[in-house]
C-alpha positions in Angstrom: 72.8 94.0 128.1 69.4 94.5 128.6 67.5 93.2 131.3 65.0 91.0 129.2 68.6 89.4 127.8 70.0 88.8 130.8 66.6 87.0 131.8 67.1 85.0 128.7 70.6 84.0 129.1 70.2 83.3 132.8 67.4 80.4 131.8 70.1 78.7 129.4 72.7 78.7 132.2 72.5 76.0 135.0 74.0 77.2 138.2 76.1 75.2 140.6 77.0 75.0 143.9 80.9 75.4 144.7 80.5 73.5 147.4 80.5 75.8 151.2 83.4 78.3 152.1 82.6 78.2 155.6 84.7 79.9 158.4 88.1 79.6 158.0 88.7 77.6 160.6 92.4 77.3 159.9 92.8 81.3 161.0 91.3 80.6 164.0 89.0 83.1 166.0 91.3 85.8 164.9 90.4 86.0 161.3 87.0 85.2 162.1 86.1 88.6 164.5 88.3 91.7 165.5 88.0 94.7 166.4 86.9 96.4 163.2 89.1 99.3 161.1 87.6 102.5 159.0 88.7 101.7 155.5 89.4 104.4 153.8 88.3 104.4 150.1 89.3 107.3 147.5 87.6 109.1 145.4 87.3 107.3 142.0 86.8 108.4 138.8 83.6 109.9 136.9 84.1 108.1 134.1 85.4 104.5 133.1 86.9 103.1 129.5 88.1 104.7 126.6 87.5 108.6 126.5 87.5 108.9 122.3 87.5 106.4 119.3 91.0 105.9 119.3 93.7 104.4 120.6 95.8 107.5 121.4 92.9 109.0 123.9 92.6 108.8 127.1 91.9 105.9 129.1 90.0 105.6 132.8 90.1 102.5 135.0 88.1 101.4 137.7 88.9 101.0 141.5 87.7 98.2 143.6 85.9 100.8 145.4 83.9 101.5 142.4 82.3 98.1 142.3 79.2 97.9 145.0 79.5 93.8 146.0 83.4 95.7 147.3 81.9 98.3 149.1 79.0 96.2 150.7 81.9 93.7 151.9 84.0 96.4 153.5 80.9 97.6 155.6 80.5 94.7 156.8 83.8 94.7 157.7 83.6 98.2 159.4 79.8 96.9 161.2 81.0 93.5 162.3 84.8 93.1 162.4 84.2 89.9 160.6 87.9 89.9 158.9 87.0 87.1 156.2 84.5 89.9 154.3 87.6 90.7 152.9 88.9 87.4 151.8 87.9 86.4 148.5 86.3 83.0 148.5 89.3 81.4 146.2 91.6 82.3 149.1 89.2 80.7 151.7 89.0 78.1 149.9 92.6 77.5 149.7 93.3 77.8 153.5 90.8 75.7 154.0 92.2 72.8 151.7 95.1 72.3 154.1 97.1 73.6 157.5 100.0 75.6 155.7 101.7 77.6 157.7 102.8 80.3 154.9 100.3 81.4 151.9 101.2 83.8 149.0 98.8 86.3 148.7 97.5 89.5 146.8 96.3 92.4 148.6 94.0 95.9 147.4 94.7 98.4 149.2 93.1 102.0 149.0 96.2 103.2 147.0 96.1 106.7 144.9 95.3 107.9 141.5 98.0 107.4 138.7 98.2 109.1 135.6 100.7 107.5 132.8 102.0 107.9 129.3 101.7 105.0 127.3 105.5 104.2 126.2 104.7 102.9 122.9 102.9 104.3 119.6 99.4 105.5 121.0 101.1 107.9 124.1 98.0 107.8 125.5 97.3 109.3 129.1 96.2 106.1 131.3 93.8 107.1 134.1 94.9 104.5 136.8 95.8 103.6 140.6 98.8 102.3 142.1 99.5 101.7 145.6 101.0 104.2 148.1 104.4 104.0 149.3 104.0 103.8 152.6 101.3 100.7 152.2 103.7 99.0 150.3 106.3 99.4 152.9 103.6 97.8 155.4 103.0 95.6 153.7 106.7 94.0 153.1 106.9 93.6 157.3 104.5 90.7 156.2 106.1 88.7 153.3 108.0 89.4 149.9 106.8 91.7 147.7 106.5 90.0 144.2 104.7 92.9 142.5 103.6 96.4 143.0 101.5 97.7 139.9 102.4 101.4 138.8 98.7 102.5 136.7 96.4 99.0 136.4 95.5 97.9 140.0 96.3 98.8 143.5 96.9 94.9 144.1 100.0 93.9 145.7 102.0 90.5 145.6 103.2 89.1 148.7 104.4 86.1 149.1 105.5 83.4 151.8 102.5 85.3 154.5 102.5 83.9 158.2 98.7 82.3 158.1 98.4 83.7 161.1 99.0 87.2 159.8 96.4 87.4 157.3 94.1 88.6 160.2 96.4 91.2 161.0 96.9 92.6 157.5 92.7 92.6 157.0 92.7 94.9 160.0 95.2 97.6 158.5 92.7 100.4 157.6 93.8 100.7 153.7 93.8 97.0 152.7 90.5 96.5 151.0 90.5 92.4 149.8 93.0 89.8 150.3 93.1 87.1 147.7 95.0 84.1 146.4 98.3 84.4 144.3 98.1 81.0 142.8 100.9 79.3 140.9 100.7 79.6 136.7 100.5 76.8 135.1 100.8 74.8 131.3 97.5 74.0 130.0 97.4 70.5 129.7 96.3 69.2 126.1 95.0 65.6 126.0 97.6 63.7 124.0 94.5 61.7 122.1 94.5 62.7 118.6 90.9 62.0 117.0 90.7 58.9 114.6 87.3 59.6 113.7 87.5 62.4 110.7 90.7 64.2 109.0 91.4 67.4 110.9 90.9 70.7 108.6 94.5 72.1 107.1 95.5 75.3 108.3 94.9 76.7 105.2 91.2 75.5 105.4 90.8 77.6 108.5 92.0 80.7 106.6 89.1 79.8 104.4 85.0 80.3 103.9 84.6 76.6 105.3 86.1 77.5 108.1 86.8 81.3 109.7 87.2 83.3 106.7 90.3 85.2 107.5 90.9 85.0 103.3 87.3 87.1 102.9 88.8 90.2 104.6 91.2 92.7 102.9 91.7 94.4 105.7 95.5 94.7 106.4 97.2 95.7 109.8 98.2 98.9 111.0 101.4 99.0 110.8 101.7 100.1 115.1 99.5 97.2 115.6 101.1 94.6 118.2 99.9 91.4 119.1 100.9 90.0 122.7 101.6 86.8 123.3 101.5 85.4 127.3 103.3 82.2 127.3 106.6 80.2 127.7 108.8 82.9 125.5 109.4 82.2 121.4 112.2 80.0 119.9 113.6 83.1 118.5 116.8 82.5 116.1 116.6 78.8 116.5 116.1 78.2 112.4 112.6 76.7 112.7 113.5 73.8 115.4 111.1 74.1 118.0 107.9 74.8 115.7 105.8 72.2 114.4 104.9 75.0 111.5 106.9 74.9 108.3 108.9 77.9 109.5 108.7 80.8 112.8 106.0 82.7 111.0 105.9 84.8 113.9 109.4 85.6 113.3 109.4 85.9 109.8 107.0 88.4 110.0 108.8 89.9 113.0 109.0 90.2 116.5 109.4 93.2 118.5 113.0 92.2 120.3 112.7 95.7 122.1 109.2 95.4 123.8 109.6 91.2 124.2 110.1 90.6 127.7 110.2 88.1 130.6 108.7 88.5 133.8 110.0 84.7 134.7 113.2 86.0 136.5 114.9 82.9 133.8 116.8 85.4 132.2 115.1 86.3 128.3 112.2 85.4 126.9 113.7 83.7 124.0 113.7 79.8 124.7 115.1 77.2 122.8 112.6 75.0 124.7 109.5 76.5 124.2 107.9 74.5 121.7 104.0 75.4 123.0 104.8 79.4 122.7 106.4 78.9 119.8 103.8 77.1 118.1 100.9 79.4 119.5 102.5 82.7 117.9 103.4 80.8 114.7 99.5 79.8 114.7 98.2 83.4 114.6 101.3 85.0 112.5 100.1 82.3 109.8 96.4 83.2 110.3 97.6 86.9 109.8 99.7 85.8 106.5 99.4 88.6 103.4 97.5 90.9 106.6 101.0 92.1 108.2 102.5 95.4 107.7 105.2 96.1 110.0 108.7 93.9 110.7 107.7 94.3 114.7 103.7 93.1 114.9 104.6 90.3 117.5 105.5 91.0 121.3 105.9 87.2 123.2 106.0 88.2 126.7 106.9 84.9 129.1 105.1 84.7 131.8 105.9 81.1 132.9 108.7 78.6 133.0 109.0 75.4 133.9 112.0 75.4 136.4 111.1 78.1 138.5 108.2 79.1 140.7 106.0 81.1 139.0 102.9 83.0 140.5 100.0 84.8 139.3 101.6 88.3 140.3 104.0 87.5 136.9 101.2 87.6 135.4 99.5 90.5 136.6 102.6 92.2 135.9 102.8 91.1 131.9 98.6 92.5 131.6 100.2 96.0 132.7 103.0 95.8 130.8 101.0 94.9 128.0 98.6 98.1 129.0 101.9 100.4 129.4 102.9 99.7 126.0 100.0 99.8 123.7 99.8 95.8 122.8 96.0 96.6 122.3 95.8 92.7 120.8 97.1 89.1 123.0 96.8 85.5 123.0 97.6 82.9 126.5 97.1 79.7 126.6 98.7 79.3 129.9 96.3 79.1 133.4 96.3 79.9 137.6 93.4 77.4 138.0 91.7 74.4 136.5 88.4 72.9 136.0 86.7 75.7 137.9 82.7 76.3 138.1 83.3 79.8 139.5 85.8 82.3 138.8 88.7 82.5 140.9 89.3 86.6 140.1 92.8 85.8 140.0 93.4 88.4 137.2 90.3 89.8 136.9 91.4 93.6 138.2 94.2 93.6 135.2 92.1 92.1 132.5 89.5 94.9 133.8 92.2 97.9 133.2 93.1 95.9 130.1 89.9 95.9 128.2 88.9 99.2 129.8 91.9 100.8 127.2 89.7 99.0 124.6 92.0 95.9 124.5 91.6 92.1 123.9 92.7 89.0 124.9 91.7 85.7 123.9 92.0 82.8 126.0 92.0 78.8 126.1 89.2 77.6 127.8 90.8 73.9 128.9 91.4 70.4 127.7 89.7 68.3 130.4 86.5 66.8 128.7 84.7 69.6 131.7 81.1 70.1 130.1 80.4 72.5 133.6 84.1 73.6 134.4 86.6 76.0 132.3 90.2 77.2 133.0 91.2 80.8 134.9 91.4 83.4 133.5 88.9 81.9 130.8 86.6 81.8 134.0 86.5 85.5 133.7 84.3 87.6 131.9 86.7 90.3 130.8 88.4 87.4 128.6 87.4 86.1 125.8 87.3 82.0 125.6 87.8 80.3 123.2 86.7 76.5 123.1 87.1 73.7 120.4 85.3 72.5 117.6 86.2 69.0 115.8 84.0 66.9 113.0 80.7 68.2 111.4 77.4 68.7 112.3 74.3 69.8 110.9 74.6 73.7 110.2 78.0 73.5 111.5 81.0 71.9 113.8 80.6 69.6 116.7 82.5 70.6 119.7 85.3 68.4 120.6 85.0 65.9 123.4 88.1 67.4 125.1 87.1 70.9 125.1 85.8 73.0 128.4 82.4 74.8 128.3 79.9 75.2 131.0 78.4 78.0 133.2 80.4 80.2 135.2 79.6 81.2 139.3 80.3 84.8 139.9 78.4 85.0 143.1 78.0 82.4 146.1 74.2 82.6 147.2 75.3 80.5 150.0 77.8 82.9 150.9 75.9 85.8 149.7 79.2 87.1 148.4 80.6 87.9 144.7 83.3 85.3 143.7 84.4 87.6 141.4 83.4 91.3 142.1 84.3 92.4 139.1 82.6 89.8 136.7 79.5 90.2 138.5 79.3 93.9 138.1 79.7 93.7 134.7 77.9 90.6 134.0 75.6 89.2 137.1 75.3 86.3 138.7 76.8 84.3 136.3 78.3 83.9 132.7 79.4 81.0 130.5 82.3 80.0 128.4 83.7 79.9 125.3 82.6 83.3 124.1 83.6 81.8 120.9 85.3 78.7 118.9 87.8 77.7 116.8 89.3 74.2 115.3 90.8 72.0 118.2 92.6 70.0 116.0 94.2 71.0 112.6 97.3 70.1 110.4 99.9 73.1 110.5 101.6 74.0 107.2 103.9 71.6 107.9 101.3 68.9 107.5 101.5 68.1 111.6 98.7 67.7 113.2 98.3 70.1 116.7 95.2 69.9 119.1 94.2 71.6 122.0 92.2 74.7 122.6 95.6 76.1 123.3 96.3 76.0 119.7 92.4 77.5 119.4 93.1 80.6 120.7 95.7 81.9 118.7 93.5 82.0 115.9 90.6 83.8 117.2 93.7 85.9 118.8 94.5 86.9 115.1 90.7 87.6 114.6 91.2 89.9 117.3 94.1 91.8 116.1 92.1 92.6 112.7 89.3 93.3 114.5 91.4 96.0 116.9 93.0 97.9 113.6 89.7 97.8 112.1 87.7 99.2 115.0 89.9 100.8 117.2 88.6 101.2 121.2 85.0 100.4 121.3 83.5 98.9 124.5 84.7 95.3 125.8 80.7 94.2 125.6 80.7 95.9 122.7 83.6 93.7 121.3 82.7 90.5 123.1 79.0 90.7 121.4 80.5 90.5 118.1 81.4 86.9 119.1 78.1 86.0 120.7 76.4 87.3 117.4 78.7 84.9 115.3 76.4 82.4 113.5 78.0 81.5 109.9 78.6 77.8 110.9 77.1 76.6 114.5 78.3 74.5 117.3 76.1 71.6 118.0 75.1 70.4 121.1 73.7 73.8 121.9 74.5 73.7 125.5 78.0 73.9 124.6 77.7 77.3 122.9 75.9 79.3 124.6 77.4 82.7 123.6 79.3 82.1 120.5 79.7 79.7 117.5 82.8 79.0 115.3 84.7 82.5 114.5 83.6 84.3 111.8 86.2 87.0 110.8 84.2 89.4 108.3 82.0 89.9 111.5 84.9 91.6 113.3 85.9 94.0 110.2 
């Protein structure tokens, strides 16, 4: 982006407060000063992305250490022994909310270099980090390890932390940030169902009026897969938890090898998930006449509603998802509500994720929030997707329900990055949806669906096209393609920002 852009954006954005951090008093004197440890930080690599125009070369992912708001916090660290430097402001904000004894957290440590073979059709050589053994076996004298990536991060799950220990574990010389590991959660979809126009058919949003999936020829690769992180699929239930006419998804076909659950419940088929159901069924039928393999969609659960599920599930479905060439995914799920800054929860994944030259669309919320969005649609290395409902001049009126606004990724009052990786890539801050869809439509089987849950998955099937179309280019270069979108407008402006209603020819 070039600075004159950035200039311009930054005058359409309006910038909030998050409201002060402060000390956290609930650590006590002990977080606040110590004596201070060296860090020791690696040697990262020369190069960051996609190394070629295809999917099957190399890929290179960045380090926490490669990101200078990271660096400039661990010096002061080293200078001051000021051991909340290293906390990011979501997790300060969190022990500040209340006096809990025990927190789950995540914590970058200095890790190594890891090189990996992609498992699935690309065999690409990933360019990663993991962490070391022995800080992972440290690091479990403090809590239970939930997670421990192999190639995408060198963040580590722990949960059920002494409080008290978090000052303890910031002075250990190779951990490098300590954040939250927040609970994932349903998005919510308000239950009011519009009485003041007819929702558009499904088949009207394959269509010119709408997104123009039927002006593209363009079939799919036949190695393409399309992820899907949500409540698992209805597989083999004969159509009775989807609100579609049939389980397009399945009918097209699911990949029963690479679907997988990182719940702990057991399988990631679900007789109960009606919402993952219906999102996959929503871009297979988007992606109807385009399919050309019996395997194109991988659901991969990542939450379930009887047991306790945490980010770190999460994390672990992104690498998963990076591991096994699904270059194309859809969520609709989220780790935080309503927020004006971005809570970085997943930020270090999604960064690996689209540094392979991947995509993943995301629902920005349901609240009626005209300054607030949902996590991860907070960050910048997803794309957001809002909802549009009802005409307006040049276009579709964004509906009353859905999340936009402008997103904090640094804390002047702090002067510290909420997110360090969003505000490398992006500055100050950014604003959500990068792009919109219908929020409420009728489904082939003539029910009507709302929610920008049920958004996403159609800009998620734009973004499958777009990724056998296009291969690997740049996320900005990707993400652009939305902001550039202008065939039908979302009015009022302030709620689009970056990007209008999808326009799929523009992705081809």
């Amino acid at each position: 982006m070039s600075n004159e852009d950035k200039l311009n954006y930054r005058r359409r954005g309006v910038l909030k407060s998050a409201g002060a951090l402060g000390a956290v008093g609930v650590l006590g004197s002990r977080v606040a000063q110590g004596q201070p440890t060296d860090k020791q930080l690696p040697n990262t690599y020369s190069q960051h992305g996609t190394d070629g125009d295809s999917f099957r070369d190399p890929a290179y992912f960045r380090h926490i250490a490669d990101l200078s708001a990271a660096r400039r916090l661990v010096r002061q660290y080293e200078r001051s022994g000021k051991r909340s430097a290293l906390l990011t402001p979501h997790l300060r904000e969190q022990l500040e909310k209340s006096n809990q004894e025990r927190v789950d957290i995540t914590v970058t440590t200095t890790g190594r270099r890891a090189r990996y073979t992609s498992n699935g059709s690309f065999g690409r050589t990933l360019h990663g980090w993991q962490p070391a053994p022995g800080e992972v076996e440290q690091l479990r004298s403090y809590g239970t390890v939930r997670y421990v990536p192999e190639v995408a991060s060198t963040k580590v799950g722990l949960s059920s932390v002494q409080v008290d220990d978090v000052a303890e574990i910031a002075d250990l010389g190779f951990v490098l940030e300590i954040g939250h590991d927040p609970e994932v959660r349903l998005r919510e979809t308000n239950s009011q169902l519009s009485t003041t126009a007819t929702p558009p058919s499904a088949d009207d949003l394959r269509s010119s009026s709408h997104s123009d999936f039927d002006g593209v020829s363009h079939s799919l690769d036949s190695s393409l897969k399309i992820g899907c992180f949500n409540l698992g699929y209805a597989y083999g239930d004969g159509g009775h938890a989807t609100e579609w006419s049939k389980n397009w998804a399945e009918s097209q076909g699911i990949d029963t090898g690479l679907a997988k659950d990182f719940t702990g419940a057991g399988s990631w088929k679900s007789s109960d998930a009606t919402h993952g159901t219906n999102v996959m069924d929503a871009t297979a039928f988007m992606l109807d006449g385009k399919t050309t393999s019996s395997s194109h969609h991988v659901p991969l659960r990542v939450y379930d509603t009887s047991e306790d599920i945490k980010a770190s599930e999460w994390r672990n479905a992104i690498e998963y998802a990076v591991k096994n060439d699904i270059p194309a995914s859809v969520t609709a799920l989220e780790t935080a509500a309503n927020e004006p800054y971005c809570t970085s929860t997943l930020c270090e994944e999604l960064d690996s994720y689209t540094s392979a030259g991947y995509a993943m669309t995301v629902a920005t919320g349901n609240d009626d929030e005209s300054s607030e969005v949902c996590h991860p649609a907070t960050s910048y290395h997803a794309i957001g997707v809002g909802g549009y409902f009802g005409s307006c001049s040049g276009g579709y009126s964004y509906d009353q329900n859905s999340n936009y606004g402008s997103i904090d990724y640094y804390a002047d009052n702090y002067d510290t990055a909420y997110c360090k990786w969003c505000h490398t890539d992006w500055g100050d801050y950014g604003f959500q949806p990068n792009v919109y869809s219908a929020y409420e439509y009728d489904t082939d089987a003539s029910v009507t669906i709302a929610g920008t849950s049920y958004a996403s998955p159609i800009v998620g099937a734009g973004t499958a096209i777009h990724a056998s179309a296009n291969g690997p280019i740049s996320y900005y270069d990707h993400v652009r393609k939305y902001h550039e979108m202008s065939n039908y407008t979302v009015c009022p402006s302030e709620s689009s920002q970056q990007g209008d209603v999808l326009n799929v020819p523009n992705l081809v």
